[in-house]
C-alpha positions as CSV (number, residue, x, y, z in Angstrom):
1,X,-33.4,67.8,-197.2
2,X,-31.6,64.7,-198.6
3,X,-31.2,66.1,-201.8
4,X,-29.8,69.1,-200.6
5,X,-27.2,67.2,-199.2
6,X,-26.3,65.6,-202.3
7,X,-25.3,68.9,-204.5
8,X,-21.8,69.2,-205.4
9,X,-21.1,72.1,-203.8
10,X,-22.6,71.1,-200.6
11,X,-20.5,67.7,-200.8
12,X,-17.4,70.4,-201.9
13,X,-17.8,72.3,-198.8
14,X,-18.2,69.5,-196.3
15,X,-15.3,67.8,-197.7
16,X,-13.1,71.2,-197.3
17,X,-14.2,71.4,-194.0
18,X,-13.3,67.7,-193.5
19,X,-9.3,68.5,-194.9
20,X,-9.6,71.5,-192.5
21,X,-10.5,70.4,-189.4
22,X,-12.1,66.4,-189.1
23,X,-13.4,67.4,-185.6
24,X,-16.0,69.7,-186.9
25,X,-19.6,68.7,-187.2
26,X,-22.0,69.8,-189.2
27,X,-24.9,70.2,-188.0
28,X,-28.5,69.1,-190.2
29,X,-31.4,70.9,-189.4
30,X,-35.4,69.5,-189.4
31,X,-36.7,72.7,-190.4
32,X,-36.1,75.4,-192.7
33,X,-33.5,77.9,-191.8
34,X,-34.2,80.6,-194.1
35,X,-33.9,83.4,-191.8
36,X,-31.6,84.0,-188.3
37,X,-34.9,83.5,-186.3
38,X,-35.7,80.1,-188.2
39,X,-32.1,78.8,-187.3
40,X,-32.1,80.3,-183.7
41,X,-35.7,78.0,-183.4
42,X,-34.6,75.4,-184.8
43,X,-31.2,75.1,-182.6
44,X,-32.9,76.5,-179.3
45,X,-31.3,79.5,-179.1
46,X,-31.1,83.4,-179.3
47,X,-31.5,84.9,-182.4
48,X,-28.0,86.7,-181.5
49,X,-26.3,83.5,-181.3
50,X,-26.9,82.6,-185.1
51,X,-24.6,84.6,-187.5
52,X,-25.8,85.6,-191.3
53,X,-23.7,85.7,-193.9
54,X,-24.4,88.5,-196.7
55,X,-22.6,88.9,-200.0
56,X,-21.8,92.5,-201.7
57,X,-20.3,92.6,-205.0
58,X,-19.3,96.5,-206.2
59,X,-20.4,97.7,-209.6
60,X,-17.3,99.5,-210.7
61,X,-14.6,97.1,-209.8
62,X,-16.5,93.7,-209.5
63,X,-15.2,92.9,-206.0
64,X,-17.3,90.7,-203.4
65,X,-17.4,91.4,-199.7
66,X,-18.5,88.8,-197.0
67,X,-20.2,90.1,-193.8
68,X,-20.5,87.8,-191.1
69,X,-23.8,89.8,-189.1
70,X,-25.0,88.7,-185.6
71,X,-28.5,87.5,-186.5
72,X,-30.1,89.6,-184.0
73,X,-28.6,93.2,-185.8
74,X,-29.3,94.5,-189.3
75,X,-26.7,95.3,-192.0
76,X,-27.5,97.9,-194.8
77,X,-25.6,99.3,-197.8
């Protein structure tokens, strides 16, 4: 996990998030969270409480969408 923590765009993030708002904390999990349910475990709560993030990008015009998707529902296209 260290490592992670060293990429540039993870150090980029945290620092934006710093500028932001110095009161938030991020929060450094054990365990994998590859999946709602691994993060839900790993923080000791419901699935629903964990929110996934999933990126569209259109063909024809190139655009990206964000969802932001309770972890406990699905999303399709």
């Amino acid at each position: 996990m260290p490592k992670l923590l060293e990429r540039k765009s993870v150090i980029k993030v945290k620092k934006y998030l710093e500028y932001i708002d110095n009161s938030i904390k991020l929060i450094i999990l054990d365990e994998t969270a590859r999946t709602a349910k691994d993060a839900a475990s790993s923080l000791n709560k419901e699935v629903g409480a964990i929110v996934k993030s999933l990126l569209f990008k259109t063909k024809e015009t190139n655009d990206y969408y964000l969802c932001l998707v309770s972890g406990d529902k699905y999303a399709d296209t």
